[in-house]
LODOVO-740867 format. One line per 10 residues: for each residue x, y, z of N, C-alpha, C. Coordinates in Angstrom, 3 decimals. Each point is the difference from the previous one (the first is absolute). Example, Ala and Ser with C-alpha at 12.3 -4.5 7.8 and 13.67 -1.06 7.14 Angstrom:
# LODOVO-740867
13.190,-5.690,7.800,-0.890,1.190,0.000,0.900,1.200,0.000; -0.350,1.050,-0.720,0.820,1.190,0.060,-0.770,1.090,0.730 .
This chain:
# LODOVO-740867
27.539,43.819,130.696,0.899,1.132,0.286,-0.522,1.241,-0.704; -0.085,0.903,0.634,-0.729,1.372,-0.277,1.646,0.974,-0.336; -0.398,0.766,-0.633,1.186,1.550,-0.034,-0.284,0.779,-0.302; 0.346,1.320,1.081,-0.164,1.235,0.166,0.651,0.382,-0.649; -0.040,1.366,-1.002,0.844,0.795,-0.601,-0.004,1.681,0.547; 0.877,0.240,0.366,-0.429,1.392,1.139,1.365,0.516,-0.508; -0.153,1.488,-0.114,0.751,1.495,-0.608,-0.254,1.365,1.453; 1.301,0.093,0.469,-0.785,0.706,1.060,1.340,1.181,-0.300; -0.621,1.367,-0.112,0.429,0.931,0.016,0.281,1.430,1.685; 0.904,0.410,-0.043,0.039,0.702,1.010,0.320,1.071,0.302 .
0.098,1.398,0.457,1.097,1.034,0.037,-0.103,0.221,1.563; 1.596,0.313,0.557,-0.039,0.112,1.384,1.242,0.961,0.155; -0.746,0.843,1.250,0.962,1.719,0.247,0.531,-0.047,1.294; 0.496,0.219,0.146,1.184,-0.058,1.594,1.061,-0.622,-0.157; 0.439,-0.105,1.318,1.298,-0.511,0.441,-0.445,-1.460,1.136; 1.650,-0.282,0.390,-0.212,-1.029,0.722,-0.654,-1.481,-0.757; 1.228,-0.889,-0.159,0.021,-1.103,-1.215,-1.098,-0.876,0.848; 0.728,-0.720,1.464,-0.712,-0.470,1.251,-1.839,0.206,0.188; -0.704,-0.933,0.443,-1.434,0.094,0.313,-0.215,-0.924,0.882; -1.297,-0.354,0.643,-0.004,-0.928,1.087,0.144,0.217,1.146 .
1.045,-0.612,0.708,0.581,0.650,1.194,0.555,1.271,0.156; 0.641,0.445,-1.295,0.790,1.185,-0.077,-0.994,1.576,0.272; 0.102,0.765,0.783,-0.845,0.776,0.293,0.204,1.416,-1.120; -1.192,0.443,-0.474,0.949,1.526,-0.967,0.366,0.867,0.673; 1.060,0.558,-0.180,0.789,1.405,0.509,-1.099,1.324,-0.148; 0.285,0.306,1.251,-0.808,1.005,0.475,-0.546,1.492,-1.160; -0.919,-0.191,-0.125,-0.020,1.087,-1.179,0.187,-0.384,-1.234; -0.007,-1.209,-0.207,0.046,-0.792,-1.322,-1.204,-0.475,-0.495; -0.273,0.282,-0.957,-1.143,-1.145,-1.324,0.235,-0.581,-0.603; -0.874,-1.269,-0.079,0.247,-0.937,-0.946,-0.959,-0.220,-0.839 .
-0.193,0.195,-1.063,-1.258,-0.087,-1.013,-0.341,-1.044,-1.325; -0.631,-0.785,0.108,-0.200,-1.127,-1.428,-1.174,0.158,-0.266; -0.053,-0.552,-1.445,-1.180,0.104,-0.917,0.363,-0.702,-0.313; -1.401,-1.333,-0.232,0.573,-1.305,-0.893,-1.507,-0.506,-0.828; 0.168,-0.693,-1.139,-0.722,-1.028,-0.138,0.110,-0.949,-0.796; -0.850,-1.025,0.210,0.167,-1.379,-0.428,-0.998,-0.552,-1.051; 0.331,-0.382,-0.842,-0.653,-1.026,-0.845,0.201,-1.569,-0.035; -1.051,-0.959,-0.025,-0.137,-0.608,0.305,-1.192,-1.090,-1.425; 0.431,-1.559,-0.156,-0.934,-0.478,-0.433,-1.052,-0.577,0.935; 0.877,0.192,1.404,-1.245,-0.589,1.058,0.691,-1.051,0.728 .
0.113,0.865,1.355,0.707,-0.108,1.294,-0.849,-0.189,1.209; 0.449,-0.987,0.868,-0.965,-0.184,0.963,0.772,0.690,1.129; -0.487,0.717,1.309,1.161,0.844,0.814,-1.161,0.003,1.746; 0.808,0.312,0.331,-0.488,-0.336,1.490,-0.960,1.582,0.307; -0.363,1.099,-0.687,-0.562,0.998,0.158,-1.741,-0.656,-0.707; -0.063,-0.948,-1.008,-1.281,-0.546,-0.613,0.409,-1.724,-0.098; 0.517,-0.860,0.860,0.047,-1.276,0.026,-0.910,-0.637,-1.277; -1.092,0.332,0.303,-1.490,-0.639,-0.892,0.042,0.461,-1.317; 0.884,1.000,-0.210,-0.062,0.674,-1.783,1.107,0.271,-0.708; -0.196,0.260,-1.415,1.249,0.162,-0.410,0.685,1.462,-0.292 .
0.973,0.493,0.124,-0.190,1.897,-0.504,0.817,-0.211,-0.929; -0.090,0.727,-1.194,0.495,0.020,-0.748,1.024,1.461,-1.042; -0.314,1.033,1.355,0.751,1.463,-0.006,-0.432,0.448,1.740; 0.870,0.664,0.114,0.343,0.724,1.210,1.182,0.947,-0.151; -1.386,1.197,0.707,1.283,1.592,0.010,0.408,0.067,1.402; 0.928,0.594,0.462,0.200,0.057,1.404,1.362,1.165,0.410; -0.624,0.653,1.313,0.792,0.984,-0.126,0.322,-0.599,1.686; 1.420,0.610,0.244,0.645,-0.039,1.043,0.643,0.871,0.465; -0.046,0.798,1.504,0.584,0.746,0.902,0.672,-0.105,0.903; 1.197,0.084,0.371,0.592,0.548,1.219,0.671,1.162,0.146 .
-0.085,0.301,1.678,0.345,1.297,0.353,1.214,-0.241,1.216; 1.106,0.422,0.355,0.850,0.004,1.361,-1.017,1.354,0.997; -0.357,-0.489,0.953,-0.593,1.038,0.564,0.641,0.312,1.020; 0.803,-1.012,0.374,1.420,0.590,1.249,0.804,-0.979,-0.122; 1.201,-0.589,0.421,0.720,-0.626,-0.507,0.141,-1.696,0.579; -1.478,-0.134,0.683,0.061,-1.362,0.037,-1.657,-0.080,-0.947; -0.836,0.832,0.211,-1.450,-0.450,-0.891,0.023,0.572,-1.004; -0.499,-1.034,-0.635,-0.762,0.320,-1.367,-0.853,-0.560,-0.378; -0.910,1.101,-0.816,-1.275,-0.329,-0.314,-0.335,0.253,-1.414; -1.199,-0.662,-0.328,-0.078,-0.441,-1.366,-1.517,-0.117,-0.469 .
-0.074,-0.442,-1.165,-1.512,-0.189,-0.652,0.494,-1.287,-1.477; -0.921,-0.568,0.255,0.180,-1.352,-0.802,-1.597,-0.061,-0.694; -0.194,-0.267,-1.266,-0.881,-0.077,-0.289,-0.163,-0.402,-1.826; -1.385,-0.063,-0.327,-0.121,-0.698,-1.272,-1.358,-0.548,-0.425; -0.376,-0.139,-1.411,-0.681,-0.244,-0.751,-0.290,-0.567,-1.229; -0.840,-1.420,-0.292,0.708,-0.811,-0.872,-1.191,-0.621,-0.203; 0.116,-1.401,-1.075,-1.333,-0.566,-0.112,0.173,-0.846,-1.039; -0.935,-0.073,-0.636,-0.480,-0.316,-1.881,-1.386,0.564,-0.380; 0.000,-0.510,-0.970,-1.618,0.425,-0.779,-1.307,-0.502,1.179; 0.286,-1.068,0.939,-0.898,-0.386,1.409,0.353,0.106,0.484 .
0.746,0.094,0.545,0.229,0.689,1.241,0.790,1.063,0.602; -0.367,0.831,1.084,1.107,1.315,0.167,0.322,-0.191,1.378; 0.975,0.512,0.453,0.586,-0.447,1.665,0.972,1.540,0.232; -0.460,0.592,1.048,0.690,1.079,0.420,0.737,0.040,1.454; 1.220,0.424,0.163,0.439,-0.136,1.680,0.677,0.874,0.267; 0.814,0.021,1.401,0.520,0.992,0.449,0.081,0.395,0.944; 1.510,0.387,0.684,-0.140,0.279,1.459,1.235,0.762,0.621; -0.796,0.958,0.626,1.519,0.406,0.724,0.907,-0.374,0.890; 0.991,-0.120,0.017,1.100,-0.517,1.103,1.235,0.773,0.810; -0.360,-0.722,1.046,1.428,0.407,1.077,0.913,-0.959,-0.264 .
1.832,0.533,0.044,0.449,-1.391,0.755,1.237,0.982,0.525; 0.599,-1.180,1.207,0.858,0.280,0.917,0.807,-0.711,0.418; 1.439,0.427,-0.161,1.194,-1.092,0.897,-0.056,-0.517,0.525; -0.022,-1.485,0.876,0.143,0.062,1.219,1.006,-1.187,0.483; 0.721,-0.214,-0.894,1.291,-0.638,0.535,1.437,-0.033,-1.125; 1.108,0.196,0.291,0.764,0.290,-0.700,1.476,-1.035,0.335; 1.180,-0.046,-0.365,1.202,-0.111,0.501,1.239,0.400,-0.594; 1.033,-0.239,0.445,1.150,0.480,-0.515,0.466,-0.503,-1.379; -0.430,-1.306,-0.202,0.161,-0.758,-1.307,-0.706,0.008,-1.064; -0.976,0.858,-0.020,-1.182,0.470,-0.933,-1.131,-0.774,-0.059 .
-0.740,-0.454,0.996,-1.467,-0.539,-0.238,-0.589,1.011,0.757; -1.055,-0.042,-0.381,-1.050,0.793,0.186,-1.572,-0.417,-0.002; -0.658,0.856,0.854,-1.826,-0.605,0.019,-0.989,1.093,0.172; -0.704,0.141,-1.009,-0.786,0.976,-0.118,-1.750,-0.538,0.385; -0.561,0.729,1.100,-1.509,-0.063,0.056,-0.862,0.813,-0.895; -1.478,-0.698,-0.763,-0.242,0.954,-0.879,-1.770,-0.242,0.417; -0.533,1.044,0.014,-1.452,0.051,-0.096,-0.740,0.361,-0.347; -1.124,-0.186,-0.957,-0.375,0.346,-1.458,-1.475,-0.035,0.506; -1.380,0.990,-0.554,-1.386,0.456,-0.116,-0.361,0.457,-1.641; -1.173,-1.137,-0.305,-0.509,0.647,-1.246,-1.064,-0.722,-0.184 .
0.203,-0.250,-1.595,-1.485,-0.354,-0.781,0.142,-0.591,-0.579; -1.062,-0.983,-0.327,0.370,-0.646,-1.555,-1.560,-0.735,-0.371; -0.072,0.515,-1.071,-1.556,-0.013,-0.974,0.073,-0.813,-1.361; -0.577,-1.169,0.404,-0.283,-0.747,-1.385,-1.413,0.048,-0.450; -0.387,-1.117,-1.289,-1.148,0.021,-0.301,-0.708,-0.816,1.040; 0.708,-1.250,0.055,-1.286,-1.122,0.974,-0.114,0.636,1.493; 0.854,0.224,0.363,0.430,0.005,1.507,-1.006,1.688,0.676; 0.647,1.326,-0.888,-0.619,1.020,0.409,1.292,0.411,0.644; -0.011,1.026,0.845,0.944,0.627,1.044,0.435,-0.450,0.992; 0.876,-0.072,0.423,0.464,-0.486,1.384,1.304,0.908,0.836 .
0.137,0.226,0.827,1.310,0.637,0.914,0.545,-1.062,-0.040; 1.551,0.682,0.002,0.728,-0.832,0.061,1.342,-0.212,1.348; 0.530,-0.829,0.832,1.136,0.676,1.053,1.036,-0.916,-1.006; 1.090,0.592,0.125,0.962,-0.988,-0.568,1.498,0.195,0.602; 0.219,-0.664,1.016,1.056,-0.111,0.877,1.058,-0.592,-0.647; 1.812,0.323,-0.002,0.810,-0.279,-0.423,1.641,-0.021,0.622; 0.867,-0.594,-0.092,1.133,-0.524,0.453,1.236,-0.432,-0.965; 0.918,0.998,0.061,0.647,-0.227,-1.546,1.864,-0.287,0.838; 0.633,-0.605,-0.602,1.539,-0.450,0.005,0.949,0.377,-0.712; 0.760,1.123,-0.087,1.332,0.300,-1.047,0.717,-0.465,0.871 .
1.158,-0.422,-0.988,1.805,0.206,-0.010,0.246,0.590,-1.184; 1.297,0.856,0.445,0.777,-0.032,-1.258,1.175,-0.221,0.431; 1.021,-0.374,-1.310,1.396,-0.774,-0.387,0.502,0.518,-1.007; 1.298,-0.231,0.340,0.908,-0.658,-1.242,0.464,-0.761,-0.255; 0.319,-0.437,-1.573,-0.053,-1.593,-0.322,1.318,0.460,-0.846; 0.189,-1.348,-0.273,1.495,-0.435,-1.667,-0.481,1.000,-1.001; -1.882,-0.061,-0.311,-0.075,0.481,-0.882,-0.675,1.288,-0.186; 0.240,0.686,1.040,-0.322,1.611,0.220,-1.520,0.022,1.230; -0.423,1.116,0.462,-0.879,0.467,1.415,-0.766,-1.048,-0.373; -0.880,-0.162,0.972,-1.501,-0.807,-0.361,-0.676,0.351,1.418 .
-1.213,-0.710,-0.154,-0.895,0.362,1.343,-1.078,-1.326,-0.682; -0.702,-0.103,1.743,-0.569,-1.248,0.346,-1.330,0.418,0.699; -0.973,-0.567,-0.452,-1.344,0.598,1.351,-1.126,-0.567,-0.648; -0.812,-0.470,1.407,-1.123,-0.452,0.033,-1.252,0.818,0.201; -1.169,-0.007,-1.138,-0.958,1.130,0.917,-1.282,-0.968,0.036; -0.691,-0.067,1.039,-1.313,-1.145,0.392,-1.169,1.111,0.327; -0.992,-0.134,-0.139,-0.976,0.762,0.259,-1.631,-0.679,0.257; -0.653,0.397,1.112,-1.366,-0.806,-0.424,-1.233,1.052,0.141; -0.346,-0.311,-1.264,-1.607,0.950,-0.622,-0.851,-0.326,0.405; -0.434,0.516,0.879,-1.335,-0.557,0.963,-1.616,0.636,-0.842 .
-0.710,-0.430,-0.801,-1.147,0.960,-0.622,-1.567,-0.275,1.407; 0.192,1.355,0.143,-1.157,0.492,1.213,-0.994,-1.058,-0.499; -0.981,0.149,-1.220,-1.350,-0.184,-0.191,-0.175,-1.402,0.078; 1.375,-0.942,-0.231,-0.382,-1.328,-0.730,1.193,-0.698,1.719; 0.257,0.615,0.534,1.165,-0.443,1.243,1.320,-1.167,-0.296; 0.058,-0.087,-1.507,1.422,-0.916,-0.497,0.976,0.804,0.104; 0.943,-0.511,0.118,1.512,0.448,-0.167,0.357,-0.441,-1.385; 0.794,0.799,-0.476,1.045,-0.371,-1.194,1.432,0.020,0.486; 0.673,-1.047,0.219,1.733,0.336,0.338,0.920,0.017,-1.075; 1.161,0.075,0.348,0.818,0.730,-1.013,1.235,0.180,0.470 .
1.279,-0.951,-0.854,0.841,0.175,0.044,1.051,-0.008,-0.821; 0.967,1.148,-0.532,0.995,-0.293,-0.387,1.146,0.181,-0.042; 0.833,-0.759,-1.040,1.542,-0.235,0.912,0.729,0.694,-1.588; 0.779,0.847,0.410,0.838,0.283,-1.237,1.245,0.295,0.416; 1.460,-0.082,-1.254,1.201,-0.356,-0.041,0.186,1.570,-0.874; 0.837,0.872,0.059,0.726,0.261,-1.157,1.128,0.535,0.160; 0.798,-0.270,-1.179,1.522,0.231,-0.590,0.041,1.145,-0.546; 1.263,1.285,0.279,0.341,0.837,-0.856,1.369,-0.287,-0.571; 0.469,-0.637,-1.331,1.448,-0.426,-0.321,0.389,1.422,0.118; -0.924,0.817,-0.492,0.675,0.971,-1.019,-1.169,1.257,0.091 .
0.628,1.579,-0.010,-1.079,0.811,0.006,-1.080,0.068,-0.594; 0.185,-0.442,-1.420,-0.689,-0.197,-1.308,-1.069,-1.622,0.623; 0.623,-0.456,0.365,-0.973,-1.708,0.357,-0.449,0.039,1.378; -0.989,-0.899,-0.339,-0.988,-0.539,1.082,-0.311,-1.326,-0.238; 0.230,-0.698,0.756,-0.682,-1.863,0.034,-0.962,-0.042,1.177; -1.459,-0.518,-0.003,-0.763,0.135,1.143,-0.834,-1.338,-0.373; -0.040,-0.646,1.284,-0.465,-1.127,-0.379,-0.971,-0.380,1.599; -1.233,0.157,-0.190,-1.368,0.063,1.124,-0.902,-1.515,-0.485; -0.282,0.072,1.334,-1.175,-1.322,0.246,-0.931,0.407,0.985; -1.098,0.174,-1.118,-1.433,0.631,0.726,-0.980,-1.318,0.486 .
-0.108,0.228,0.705,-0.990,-1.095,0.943,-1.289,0.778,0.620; -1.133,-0.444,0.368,-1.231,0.034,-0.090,-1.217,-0.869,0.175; -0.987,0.358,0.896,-1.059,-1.061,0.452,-1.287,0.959,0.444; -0.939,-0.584,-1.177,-1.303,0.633,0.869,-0.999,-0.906,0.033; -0.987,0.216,1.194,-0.895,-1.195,0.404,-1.089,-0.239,-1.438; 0.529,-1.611,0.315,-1.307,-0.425,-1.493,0.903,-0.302,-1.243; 0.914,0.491,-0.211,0.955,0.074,-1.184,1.662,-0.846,0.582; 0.365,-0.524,-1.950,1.063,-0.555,0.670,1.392,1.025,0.273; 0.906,-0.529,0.545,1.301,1.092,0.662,0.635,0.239,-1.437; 0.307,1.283,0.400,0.606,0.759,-1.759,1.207,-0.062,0.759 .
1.033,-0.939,-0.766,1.812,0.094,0.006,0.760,0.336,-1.588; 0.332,0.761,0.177,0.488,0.614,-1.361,1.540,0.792,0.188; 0.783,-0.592,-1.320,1.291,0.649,-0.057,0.088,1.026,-1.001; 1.131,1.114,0.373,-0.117,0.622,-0.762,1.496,0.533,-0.218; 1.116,0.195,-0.903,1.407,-0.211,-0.567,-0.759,1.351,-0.850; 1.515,1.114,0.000,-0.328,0.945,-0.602,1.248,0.296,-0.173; 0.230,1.224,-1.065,1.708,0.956,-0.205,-0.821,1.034,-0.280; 1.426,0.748,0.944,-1.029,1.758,-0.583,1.472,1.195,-0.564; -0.217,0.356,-1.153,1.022,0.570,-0.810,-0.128,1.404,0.349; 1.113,0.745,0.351,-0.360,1.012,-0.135,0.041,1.569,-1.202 .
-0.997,0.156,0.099,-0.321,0.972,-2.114,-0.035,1.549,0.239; 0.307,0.333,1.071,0.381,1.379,0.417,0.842,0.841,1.145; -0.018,1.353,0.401,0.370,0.276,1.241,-1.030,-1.028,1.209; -1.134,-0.003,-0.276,-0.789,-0.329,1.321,-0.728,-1.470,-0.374; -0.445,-0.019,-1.565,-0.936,-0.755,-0.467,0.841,-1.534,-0.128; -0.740,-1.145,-0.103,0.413,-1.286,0.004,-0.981,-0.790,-0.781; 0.147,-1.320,-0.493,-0.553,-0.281,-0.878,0.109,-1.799,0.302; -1.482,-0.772,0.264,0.524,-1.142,0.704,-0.741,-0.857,-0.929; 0.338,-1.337,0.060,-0.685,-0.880,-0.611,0.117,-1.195,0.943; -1.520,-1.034,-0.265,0.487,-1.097,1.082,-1.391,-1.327,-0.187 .
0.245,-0.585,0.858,-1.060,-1.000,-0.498,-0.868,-0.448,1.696; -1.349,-0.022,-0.136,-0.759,-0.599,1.054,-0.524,-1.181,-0.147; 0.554,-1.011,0.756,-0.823,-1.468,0.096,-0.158,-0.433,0.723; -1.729,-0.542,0.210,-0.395,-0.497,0.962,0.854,-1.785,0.576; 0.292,0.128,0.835,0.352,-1.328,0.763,-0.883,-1.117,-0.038; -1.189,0.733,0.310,-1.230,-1.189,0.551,-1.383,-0.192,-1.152; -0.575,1.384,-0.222,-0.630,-0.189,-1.299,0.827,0.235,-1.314; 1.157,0.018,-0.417,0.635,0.138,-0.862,-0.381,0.627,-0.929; -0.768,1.459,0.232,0.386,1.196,-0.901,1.285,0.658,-0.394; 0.182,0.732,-1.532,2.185,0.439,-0.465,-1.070,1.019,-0.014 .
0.842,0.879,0.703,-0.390,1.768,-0.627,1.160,0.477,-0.399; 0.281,0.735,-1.001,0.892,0.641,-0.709,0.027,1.611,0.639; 1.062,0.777,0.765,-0.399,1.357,0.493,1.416,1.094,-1.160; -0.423,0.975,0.030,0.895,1.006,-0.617,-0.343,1.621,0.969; 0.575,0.469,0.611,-0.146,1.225,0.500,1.031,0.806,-0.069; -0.099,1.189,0.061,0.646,1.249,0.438,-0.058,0.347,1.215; 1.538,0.298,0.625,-0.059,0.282,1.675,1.095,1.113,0.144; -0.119,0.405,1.300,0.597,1.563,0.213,1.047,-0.822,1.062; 1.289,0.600,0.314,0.791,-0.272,0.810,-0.623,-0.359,1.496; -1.053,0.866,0.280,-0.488,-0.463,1.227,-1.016,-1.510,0.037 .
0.114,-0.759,-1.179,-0.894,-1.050,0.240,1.172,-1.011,-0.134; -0.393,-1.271,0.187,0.614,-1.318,-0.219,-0.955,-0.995,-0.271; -0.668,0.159,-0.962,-0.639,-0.637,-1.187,-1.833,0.017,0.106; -0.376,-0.460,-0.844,-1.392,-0.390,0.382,0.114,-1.159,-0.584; -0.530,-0.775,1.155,0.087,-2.045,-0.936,-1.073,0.030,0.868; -0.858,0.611,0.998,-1.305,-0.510,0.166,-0.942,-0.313,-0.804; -0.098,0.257,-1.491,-0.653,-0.231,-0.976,-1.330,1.262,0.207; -1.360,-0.622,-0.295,-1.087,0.809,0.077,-0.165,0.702,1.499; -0.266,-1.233,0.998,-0.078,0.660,1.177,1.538,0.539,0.764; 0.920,-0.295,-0.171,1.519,0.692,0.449,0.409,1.301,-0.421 .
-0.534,0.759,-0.740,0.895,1.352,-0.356,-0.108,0.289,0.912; 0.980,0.369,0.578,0.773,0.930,1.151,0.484,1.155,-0.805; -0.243,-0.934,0.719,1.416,0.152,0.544,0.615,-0.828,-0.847; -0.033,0.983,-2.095,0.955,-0.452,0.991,-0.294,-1.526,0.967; 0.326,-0.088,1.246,-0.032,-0.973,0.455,-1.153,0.401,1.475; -0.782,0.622,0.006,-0.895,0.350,0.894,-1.823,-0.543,-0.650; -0.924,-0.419,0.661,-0.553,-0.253,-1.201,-1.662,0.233,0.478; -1.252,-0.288,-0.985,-1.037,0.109,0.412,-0.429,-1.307,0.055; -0.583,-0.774,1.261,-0.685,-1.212,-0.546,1.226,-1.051,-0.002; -0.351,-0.933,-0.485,1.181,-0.635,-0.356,0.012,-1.460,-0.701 .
C-alpha cells in the first residue's frame, strides 16, 4: 500500500455555484488558479509517471446564454519529469426538462507536452449531466461529466468519468462527495473517491478540506483548498482543479 500526501490550494472569481451541465450566464466569468502538491500521484494526463506539483489555471466565459467557452490548462512534474497541457473548450445545452436535468455537449482542442512522449494535439469530446434539488437537508445538485482525450501523435484515448453529489445544509456549509473514474490504454483503471466539506471564511471566499482515495490502487490524498462562491470544490486532486470541478487531464 502506497500514500499520497497532496495540499492543493486555490483562488476562484465569479459567480454561478453550478458547473458541468450548467451553462455560464451570458457575460459572465469564471476564473481559478490552483495548485497542487503532491508526494507522488499517478493521473490519467501521465499514466506512466508520477507528478508531484501542478499549477493550473482555469477559464470560463457565457458568450450568449446557452455557450460557453473556456480554457483549461496546466503544468506540473518533479525533479524528472515535466508534463504541460491544455485546451480550449466549447460546451452547449442540448437537452433540458421541467424537473431539472439537464445535458450539456462539450468540445475541447489543445496540447499536451511531456518529456518521453514530445507534443501531441489533442480533441477531447465531452457530455456532462446536472440536476438540482432539494433535500431534508438543504439545495444540493447531482451530475455526471465523462470525457474522452484522444492524443493526435500516439492515437489512444484517455476516458473519463465523474460522478459527484453535493449538499448545502446551510449558507456557511458545503458537503460534496465525487467518484472519479478513469482508463487509459496500457494502464490500470483509476477509481477514486473523494468526501469533502467546504466552510465558508468570507463574503465570497470558502475554505474546504477533504480526503482522496484510490478504490483500486489504494492511494489517501489529504486535500485543503480555498474556493470562491462560484466553485463547488476541487477533489480532483493534481489532475482535477477545476474546476473547481472542471479539470485538465484527469
Amino acid at each position: 500500500m502506497r500514500a499520497a500526501l497532496i495540499a492543493i490550494a486555490s483562488l476562484c472569481i465569479g459567480t454561478q455555484v453550478e458547473a458541468g451541465a450548467w451553462p455560464r450566464e451570458k457575460g459572465s466569468t469564471f476564473l481559478s488558479f490552483g495548485h497542487a502538491a503532491s508526494t507522488g500521484t499517478t493521473t490519467l494526463l501521465t499514466p506512466e509517471f508520477q507528478i508531484n506539483n501542478y499549477t493550473s489555471v482555469f477559464a470560463e466565459y457565457g458568450l450568449t446564454e446557452k455557450l460557453t467557452i473556456g480554457l483549461n490548462a496546466g503544468v506540473g512534474g518533479d525533479d524528472d519529469y515535466s508534463v504541460q497541457a491544455g485546451y480550449v473548450f466549447a460546451r452547449y445545452p442540448v437537452w433540458s426538462d421541467d424537473s431539472g436535468h439537464r445535458v450539456a455537449a462539450e468540445i475541447g482542442f489543445g496540447l499536451i507536452e511531456d518529456q518521453p512522449d514530445g507534443r501531441s494535439a489533442r480533441v477531447i469530446p465531452g457530455l456532462s449531466w446536472g440536476y438540482g434539488f432539494e433535500s431534508r437537508w438543504g439545495g444540493g445538485w447531482a451530475g455526471i461529466e465523462s470525457s474522452a482525450d484522444y492524443r493526435v501523435a500516439t492515437g489512444e484515448t484517455a476516458w473519463k468519468a465523474d460522478v459527484t453529489l453535493g449538499i448545502k445544509p446551510t449558507d456557511d456549509w458545503m458537503v460534496i462527495l465525487q467518484f472519479q473514474n478513469g482508463l487509459y490504454p496500457d494502464a490500470e483503471p483509476l477509481v477514486r473517491i473523494a468526501p469533502s466539506v467546504v466552510r465558508r471564511i468570507g463574503e465570497r471566499a470558502h475554505v474546504q478540506l477533504g480526503a482522496l482515495a484510490g478504490l483500486l490502487q489504494v492511494p489517501l490524498r489529504l486535500q485543503l483548498g480555498v474556493v470562491d462562491d462560484a466553485c463547488r470544490g476541487l477533489l480532483g486532486g493534481v489532475d482535477d482543479a477545476r474546476q473547481a470541478l472542471r479539470r485538465v487531464g484527469g
